[in-house]
C-alpha positions as CSV (number, residue, x, y, z in Angstrom):
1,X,5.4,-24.6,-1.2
2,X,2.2,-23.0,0.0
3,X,0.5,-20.4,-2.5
4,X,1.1,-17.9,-0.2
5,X,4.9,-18.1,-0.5
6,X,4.4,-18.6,-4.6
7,X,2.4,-15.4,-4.6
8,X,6.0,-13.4,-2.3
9,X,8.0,-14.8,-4.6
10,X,6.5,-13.9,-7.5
11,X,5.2,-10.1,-6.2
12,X,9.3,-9.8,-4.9
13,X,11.2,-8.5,-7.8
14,X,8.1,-6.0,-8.7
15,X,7.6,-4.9,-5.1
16,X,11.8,-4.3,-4.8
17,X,12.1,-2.5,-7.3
18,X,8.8,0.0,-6.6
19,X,10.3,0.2,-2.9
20,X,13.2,1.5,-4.6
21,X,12.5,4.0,-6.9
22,X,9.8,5.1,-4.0
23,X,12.5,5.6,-1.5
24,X,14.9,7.5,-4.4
25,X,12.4,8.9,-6.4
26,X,8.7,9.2,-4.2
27,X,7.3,7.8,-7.7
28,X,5.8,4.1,-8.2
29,X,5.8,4.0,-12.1
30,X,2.9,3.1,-14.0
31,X,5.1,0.9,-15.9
32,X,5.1,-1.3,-13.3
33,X,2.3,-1.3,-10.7
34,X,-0.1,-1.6,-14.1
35,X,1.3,-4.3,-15.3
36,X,1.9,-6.0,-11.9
37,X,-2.1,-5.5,-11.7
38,X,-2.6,-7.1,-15.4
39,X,-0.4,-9.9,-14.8
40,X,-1.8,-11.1,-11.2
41,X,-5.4,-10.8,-13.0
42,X,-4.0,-13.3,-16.0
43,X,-2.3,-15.4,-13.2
44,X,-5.5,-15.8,-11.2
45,X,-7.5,-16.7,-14.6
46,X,-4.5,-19.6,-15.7
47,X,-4.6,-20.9,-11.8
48,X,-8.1,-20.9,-10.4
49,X,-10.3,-19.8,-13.4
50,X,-12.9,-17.2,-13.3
51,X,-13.6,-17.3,-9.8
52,X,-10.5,-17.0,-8.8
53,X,-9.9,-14.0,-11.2
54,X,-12.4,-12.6,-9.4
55,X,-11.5,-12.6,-6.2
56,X,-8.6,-11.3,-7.3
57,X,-10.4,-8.3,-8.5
58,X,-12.4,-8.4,-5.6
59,X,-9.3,-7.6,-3.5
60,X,-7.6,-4.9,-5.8
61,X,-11.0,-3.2,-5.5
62,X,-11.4,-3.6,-2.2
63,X,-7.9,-1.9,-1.6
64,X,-8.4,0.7,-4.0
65,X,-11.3,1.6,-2.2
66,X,-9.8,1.5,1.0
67,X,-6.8,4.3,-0.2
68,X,-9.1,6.5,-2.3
69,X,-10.2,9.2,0.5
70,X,-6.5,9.5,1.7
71,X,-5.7,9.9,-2.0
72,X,-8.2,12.3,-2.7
73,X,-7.7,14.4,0.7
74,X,-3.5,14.1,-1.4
75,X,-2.8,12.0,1.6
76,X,-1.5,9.6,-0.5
77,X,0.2,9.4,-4.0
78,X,-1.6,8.1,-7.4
79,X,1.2,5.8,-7.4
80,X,0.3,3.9,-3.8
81,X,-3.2,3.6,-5.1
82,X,-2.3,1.8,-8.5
83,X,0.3,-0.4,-6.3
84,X,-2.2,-1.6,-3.4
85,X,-4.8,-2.2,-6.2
86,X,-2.1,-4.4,-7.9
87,X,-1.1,-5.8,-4.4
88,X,-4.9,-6.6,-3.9
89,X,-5.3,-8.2,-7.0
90,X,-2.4,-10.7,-6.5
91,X,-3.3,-11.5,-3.0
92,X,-6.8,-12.2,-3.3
93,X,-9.9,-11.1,-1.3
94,X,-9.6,-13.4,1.4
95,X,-6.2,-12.1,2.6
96,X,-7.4,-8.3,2.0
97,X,-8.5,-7.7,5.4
98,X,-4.7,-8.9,7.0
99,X,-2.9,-7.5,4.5
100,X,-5.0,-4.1,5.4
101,X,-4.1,-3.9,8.7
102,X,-0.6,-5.5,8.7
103,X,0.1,-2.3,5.8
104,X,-1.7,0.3,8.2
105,X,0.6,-1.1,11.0
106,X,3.6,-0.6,8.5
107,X,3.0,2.4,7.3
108,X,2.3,3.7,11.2
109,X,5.6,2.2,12.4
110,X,7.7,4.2,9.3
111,X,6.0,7.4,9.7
112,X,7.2,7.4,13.4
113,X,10.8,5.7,12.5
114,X,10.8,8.7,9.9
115,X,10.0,11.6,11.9
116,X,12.0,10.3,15.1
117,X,15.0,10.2,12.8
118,X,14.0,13.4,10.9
119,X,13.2,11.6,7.6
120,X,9.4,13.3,7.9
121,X,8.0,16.1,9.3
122,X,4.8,16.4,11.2
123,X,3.1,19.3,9.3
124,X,1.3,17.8,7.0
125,X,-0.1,15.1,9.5
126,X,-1.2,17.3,12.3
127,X,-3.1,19.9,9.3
128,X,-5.0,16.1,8.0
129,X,-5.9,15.2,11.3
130,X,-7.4,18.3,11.9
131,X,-9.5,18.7,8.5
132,X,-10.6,15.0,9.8
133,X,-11.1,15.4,13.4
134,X,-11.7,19.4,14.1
135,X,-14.8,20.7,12.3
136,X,-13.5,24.6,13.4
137,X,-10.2,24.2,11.4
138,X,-9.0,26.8,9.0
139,X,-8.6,23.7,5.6
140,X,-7.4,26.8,3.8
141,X,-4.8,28.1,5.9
142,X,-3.8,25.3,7.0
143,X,-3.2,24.0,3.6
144,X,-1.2,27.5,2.7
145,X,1.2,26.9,5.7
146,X,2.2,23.3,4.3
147,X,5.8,23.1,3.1
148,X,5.2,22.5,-0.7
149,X,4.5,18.8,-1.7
150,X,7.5,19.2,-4.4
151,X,10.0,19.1,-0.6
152,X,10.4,15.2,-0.8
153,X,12.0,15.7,3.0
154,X,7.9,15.7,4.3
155,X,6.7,12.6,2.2
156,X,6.7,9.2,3.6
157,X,7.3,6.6,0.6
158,X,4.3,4.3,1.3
159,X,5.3,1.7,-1.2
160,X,7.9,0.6,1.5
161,X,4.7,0.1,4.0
162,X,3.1,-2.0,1.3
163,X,5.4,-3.6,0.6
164,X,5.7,-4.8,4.4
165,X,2.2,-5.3,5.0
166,X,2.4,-8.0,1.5
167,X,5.3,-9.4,3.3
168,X,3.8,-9.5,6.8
169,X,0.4,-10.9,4.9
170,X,2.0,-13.6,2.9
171,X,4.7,-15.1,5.8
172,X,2.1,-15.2,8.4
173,X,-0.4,-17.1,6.5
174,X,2.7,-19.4,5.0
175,X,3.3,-19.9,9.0
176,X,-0.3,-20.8,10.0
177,X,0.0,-22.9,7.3
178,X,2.5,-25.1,8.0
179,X,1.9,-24.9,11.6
180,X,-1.6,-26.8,10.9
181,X,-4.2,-23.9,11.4
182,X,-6.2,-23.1,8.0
């Protein structure tokens, strides 16, 4: 078994369950993504040592970094910061880059599957595109004419995208893997 796959199997039951209660609830409790965080650190020290703990910490920052502008621009939940930090810290900073862009891909793909089947609306990401992209935009009434963050019906549950992109991550490299390419 390649550490790749060790790493799935061990993130699955955590990364079910968060996909869960993000799809019923739009929450990703600090009782789990916390402790998922703690536990990939310990892991990392047990298996590799202190470099390998490092890296580890290397790639939860590295995530954490990456999500903190949509997070502060309330892009993003608390919750899908805390879980791609934990994410980052069990995958390591040399799978960080792939598992960014196979989670961006993922989240991309279920924002559209949600707003084709009217899961989402486009409100809120036409209003953060703008405060991005146009410098003449109206931030504050554009912000008054959002439907009010409490209307779960406008929120896409990123933990499901994170969830992918770990999945994505993990199986490809498993694949290169075995296939003879390191």
């Amino acid at each position: 078994m390649t550490t790749s796959l060790a790493i799935l199997l061990a993130l699955a039951p955590a990364l079910a369950v968060l996909c869960y209660t993000d799809c019923k609830l739009r929450r990703l409790p600090n009782a789990i993504t916390i402790p998922l965080a703690a536990a990939a650190l310990v892991w990392r020290l047990g298996y590799g040592g202190v470099e390998l703990a490092l890296l580890g910490l290397g790639g939860g920052l590295v995530c954490f970094l990456f999500l903190l502008i949509p997070v502060l621009m309330k892009g993003v939940g608390g919750g899908d910061l805390k879980m791609f930090f934990a994410v980052g810290c069990a995958i390591g900073l040399k799978r960080v880059a792939g598992f960014l862009l196979c989670t961006s891909i993922a989240g991309v793909i279920l924002a559209i599957v949600m707003i084709c089947i009217g899961l989402a609306d486009t409100r809120r990401l036409k209003h953060y595109a703008n405060c991005v992209f146009n410098p003449k935009y109206d931030r504050k009434a554009g912000r008054e004419a959002l439907p009010p963050a409490s209307d779960e019906r406008f929120r896409v549950p990123y933990g499901v995208a994170i969830t992918l992109g770990t999945v994505f991550t993990l199986v490809i490299e498993t694949l290169l893997v075995r296939g003879g390419a390191q």
